[in-house]
PDB file with one MODEL, atoms N, CA, C and O in Angstrom:
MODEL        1
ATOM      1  N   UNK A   1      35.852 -16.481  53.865  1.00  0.00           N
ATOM      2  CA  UNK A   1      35.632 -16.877  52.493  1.00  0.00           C
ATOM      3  C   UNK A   1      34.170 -17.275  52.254  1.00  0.00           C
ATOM      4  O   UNK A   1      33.461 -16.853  51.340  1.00  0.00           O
ATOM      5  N   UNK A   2      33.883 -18.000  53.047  1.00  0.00           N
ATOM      6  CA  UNK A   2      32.592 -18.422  53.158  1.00  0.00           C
ATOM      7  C   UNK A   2      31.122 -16.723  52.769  1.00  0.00           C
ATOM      8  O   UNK A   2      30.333 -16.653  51.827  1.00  0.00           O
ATOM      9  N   UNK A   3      31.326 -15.693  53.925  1.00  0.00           N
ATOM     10  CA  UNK A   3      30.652 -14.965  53.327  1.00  0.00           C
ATOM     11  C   UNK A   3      30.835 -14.079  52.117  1.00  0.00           C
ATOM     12  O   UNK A   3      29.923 -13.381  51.675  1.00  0.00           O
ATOM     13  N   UNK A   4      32.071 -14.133  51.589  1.00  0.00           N
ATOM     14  CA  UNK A   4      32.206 -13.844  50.059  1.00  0.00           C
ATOM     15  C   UNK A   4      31.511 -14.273  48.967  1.00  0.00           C
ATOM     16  O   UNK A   4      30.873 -13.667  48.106  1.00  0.00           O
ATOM     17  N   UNK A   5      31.872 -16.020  49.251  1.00  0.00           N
ATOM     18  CA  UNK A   5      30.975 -16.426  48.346  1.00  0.00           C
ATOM     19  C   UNK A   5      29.376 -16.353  48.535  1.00  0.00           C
ATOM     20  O   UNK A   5      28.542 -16.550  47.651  1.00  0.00           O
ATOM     21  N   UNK A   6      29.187 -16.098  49.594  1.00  0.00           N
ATOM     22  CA  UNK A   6      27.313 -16.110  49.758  1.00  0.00           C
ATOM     23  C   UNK A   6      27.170 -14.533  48.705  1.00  0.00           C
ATOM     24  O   UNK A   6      26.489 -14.415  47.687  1.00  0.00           O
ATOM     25  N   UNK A   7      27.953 -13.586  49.290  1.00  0.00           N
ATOM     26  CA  UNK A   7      27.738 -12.418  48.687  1.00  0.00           C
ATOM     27  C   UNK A   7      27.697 -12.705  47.202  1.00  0.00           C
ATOM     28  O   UNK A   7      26.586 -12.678  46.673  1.00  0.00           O
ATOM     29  N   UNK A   8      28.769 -12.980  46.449  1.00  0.00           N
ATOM     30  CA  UNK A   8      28.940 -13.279  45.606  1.00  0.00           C
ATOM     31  C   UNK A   8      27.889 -13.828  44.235  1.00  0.00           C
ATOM     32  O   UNK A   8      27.679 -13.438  43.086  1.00  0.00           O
ATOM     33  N   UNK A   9      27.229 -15.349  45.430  1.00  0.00           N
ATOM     34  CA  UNK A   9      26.022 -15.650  44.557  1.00  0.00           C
ATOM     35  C   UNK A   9      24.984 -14.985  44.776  1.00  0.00           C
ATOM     36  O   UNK A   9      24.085 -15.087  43.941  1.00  0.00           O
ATOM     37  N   UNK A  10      24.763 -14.035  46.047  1.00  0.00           N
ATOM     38  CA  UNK A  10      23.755 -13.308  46.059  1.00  0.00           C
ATOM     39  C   UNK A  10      23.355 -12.628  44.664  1.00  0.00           C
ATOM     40  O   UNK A  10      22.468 -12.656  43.811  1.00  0.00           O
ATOM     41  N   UNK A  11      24.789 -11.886  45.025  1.00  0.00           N
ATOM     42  CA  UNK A  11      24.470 -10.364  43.905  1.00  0.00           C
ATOM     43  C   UNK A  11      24.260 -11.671  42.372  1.00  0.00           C
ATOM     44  O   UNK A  11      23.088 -11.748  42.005  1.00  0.00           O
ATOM     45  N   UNK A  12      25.188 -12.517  41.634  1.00  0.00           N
ATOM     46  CA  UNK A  12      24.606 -12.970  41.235  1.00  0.00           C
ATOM     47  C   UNK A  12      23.223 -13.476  40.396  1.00  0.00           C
ATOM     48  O   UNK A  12      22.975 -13.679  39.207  1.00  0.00           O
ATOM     49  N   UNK A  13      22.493 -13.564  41.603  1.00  0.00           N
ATOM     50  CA  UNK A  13      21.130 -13.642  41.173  1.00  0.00           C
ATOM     51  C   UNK A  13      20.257 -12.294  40.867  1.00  0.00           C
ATOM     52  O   UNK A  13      19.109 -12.329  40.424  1.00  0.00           O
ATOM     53  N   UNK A  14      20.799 -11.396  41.096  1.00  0.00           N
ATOM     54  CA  UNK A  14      20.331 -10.077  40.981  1.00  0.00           C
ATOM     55  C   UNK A  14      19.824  -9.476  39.785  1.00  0.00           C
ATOM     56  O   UNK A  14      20.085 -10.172  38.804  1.00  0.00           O
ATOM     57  N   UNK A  15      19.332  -8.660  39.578  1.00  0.00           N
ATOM     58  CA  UNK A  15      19.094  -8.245  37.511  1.00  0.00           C
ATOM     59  C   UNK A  15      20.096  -7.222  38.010  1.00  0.00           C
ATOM     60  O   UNK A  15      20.306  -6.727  39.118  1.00  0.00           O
ATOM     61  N   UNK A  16      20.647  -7.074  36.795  1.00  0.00           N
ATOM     62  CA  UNK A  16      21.753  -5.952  36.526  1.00  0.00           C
ATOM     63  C   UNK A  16      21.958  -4.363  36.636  1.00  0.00           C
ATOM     64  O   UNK A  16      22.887  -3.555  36.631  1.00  0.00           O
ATOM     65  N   UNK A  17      20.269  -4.383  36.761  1.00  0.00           N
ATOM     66  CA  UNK A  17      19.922  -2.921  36.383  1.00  0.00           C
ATOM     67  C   UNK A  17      19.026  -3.098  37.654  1.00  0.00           C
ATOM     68  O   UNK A  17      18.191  -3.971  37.889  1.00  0.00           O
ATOM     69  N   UNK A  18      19.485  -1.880  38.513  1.00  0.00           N
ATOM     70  CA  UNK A  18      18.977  -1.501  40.103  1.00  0.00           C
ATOM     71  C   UNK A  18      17.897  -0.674  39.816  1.00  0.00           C
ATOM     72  O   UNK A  18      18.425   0.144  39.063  1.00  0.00           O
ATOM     73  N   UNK A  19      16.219  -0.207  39.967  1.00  0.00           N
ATOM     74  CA  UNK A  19      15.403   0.536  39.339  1.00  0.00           C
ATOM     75  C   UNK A  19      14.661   1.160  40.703  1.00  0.00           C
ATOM     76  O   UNK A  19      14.031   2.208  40.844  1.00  0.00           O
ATOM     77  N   UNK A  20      14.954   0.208  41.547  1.00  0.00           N
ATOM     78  CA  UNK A  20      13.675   0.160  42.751  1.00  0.00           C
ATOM     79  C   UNK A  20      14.951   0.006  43.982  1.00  0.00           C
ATOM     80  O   UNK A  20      15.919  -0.754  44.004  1.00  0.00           O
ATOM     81  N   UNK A  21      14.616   0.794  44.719  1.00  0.00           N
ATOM     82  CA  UNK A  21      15.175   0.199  46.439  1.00  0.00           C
ATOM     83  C   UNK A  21      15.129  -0.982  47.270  1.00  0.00           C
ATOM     84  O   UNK A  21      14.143  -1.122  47.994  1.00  0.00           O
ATOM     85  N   UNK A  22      16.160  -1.964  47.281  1.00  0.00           N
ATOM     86  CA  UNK A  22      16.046  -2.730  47.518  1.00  0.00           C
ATOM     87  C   UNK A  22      16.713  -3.431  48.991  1.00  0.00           C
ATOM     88  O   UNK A  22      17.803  -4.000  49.047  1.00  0.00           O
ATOM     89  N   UNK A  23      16.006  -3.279  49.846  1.00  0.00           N
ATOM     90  CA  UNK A  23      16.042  -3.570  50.782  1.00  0.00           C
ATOM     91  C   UNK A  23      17.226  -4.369  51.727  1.00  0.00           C
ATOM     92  O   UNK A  23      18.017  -4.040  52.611  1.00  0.00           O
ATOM     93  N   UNK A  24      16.905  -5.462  51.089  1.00  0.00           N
ATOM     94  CA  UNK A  24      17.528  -6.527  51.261  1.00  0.00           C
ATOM     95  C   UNK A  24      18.813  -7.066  50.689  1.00  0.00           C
ATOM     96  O   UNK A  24      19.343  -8.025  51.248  1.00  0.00           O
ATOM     97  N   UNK A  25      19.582  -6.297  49.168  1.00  0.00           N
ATOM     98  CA  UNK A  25      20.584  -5.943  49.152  1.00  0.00           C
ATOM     99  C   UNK A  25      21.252  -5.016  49.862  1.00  0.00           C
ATOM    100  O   UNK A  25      22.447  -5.166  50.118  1.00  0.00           O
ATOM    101  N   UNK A  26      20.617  -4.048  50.225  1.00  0.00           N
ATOM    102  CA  UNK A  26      21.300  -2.753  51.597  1.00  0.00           C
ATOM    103  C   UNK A  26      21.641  -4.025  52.662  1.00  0.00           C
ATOM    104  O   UNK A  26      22.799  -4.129  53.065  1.00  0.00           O
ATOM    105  N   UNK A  27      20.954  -4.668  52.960  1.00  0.00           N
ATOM    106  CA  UNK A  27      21.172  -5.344  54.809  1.00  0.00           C
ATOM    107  C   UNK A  27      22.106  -6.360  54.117  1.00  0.00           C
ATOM    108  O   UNK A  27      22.511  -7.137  54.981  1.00  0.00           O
ATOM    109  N   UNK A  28      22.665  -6.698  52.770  1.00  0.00           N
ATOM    110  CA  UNK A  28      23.519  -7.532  52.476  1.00  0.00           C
ATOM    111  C   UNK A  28      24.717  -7.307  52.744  1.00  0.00           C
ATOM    112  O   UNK A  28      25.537  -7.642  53.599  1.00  0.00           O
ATOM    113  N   UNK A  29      24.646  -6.431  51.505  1.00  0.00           N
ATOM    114  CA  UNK A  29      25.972  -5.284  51.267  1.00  0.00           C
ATOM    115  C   UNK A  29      26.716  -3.888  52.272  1.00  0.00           C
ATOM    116  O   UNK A  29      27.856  -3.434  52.370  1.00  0.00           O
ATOM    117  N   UNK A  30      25.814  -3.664  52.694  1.00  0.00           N
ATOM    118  CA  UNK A  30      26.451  -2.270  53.327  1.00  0.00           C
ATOM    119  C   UNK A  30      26.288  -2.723  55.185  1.00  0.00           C
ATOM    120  O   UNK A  30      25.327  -3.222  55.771  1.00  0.00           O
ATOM    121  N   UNK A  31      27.281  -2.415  55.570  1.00  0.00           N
ATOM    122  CA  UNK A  31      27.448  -2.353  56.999  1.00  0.00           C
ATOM    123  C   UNK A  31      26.708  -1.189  57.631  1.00  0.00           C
ATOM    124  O   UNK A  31      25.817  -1.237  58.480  1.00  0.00           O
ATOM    125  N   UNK A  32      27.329   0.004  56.971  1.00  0.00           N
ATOM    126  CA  UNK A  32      26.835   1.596  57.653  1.00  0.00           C
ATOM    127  C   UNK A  32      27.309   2.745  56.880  1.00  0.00           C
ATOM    128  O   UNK A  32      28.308   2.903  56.179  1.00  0.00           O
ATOM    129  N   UNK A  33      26.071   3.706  57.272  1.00  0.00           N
ATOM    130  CA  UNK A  33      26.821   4.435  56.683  1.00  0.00           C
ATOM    131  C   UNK A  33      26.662   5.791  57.366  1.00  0.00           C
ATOM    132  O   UNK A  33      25.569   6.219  57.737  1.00  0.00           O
ATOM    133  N   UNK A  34      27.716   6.384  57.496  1.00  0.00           N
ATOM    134  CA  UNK A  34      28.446   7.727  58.439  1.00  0.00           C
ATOM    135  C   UNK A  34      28.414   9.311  57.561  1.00  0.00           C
ATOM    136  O   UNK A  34      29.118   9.686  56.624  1.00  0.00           O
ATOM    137  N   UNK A  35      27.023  10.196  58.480  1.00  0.00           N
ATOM    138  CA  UNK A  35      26.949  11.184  57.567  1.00  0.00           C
ATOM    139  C   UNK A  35      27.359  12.584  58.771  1.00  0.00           C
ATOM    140  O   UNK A  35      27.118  12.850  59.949  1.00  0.00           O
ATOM    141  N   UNK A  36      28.231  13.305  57.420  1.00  0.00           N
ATOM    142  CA  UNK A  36      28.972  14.442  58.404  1.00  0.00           C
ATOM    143  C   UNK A  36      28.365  16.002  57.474  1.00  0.00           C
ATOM    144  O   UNK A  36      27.684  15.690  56.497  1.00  0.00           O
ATOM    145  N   UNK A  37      28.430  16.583  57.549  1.00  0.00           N
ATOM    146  CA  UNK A  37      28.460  18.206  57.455  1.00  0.00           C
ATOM    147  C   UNK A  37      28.235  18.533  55.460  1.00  0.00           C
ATOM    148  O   UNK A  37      27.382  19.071  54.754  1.00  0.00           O
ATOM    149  N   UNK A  38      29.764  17.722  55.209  1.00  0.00           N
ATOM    150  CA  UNK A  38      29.838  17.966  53.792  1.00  0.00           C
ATOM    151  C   UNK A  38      29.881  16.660  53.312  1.00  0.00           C
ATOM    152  O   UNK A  38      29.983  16.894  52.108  1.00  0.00           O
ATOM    153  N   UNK A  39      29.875  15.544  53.406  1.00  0.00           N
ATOM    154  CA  UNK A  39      29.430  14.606  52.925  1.00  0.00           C
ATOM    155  C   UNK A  39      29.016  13.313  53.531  1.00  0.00           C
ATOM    156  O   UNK A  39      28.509  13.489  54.639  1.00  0.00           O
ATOM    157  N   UNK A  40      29.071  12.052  53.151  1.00  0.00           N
ATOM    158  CA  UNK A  40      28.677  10.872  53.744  1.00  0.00           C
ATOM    159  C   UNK A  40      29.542   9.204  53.276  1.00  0.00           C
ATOM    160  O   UNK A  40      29.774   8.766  52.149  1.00  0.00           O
ATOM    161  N   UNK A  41      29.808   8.680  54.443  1.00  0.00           N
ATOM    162  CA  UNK A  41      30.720   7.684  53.972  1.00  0.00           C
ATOM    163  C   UNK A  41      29.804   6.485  54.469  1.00  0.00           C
ATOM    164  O   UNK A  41      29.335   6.153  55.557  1.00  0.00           O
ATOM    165  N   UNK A  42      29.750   5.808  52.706  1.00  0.00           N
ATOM    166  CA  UNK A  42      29.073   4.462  53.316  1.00  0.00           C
ATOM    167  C   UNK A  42      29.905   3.355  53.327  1.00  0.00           C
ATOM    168  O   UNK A  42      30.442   3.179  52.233  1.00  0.00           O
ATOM    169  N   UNK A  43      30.263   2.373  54.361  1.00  0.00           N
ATOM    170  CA  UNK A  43      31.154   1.248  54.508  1.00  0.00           C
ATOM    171  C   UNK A  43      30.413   0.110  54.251  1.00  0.00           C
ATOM    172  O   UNK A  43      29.305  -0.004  54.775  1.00  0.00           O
ATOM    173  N   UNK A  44      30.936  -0.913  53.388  1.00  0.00           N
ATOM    174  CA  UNK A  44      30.466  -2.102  52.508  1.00  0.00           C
ATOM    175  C   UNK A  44      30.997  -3.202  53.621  1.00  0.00           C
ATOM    176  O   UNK A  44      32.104  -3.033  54.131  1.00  0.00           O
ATOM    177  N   UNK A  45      30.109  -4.425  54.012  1.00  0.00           N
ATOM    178  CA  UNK A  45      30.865  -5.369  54.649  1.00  0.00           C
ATOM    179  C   UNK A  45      31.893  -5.983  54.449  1.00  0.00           C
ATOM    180  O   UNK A  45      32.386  -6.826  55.199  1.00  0.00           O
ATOM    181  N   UNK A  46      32.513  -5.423  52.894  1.00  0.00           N
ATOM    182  CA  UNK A  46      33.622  -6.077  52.566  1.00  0.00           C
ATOM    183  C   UNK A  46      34.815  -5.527  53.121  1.00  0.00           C
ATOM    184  O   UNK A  46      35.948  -5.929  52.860  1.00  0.00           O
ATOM    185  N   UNK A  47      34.428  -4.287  54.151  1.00  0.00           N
ATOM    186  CA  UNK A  47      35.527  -3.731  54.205  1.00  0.00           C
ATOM    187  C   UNK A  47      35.858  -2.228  53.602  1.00  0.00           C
ATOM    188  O   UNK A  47      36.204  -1.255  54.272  1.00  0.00           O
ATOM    189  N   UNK A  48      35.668  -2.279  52.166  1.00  0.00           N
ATOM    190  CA  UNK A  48      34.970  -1.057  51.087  1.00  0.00           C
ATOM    191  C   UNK A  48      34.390  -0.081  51.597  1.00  0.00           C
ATOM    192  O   UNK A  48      33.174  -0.166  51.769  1.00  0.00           O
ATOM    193  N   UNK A  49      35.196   1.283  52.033  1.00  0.00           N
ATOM    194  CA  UNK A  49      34.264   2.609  52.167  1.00  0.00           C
ATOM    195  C   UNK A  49      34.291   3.367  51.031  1.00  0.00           C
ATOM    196  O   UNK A  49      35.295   3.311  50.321  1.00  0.00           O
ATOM    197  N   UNK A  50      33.483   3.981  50.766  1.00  0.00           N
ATOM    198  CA  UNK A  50      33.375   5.096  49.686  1.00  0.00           C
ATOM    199  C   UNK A  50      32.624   6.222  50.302  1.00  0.00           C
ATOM    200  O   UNK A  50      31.646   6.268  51.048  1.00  0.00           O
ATOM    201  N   UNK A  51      33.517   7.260  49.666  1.00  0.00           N
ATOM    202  CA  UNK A  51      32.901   8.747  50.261  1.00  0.00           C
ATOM    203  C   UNK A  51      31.900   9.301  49.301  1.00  0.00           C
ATOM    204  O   UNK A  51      32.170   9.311  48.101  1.00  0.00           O
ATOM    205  N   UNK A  52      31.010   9.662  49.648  1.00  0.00           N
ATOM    206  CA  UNK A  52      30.438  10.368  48.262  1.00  0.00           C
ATOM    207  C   UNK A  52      30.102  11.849  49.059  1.00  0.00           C
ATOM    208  O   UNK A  52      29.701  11.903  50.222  1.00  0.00           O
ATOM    209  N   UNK A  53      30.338  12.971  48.231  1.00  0.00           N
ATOM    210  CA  UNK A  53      30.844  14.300  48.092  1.00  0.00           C
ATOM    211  C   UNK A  53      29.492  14.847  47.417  1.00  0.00           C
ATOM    212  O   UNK A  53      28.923  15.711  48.085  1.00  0.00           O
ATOM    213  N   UNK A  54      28.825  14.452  46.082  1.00  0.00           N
ATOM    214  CA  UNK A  54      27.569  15.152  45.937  1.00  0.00           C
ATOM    215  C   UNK A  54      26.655  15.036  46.352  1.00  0.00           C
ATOM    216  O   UNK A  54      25.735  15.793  46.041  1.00  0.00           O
TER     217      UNK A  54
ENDMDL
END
């Protein structure tokens, strides 16, 4: 629970609108991410994978 809520107020403090690469939300948010042939799956520390296909 504890790193939920850190996440939580992280993003939080964030502006809403992502424009620039940001570093330090990647090493927050995302654990890894796994690239194959026809697409790539990135896994969120929450647990959260998403495939993306384009």
């Amino acid at each position: 629970m504890k790193r939920i809520k850190e996440l939580q107020d992280f993003i939080g403090q964030q502006a809403t609108e992502v424009t620039d690469f940001d570093e330090e939300i990647v090493r927050r948010l995302i654990e890894k991410v796994t690239v194959f042939a026809d697409h790539f799956t990135v896994e969120f520390k929450s647990g959260v994978s998403v495939d993306i296909t384009e």
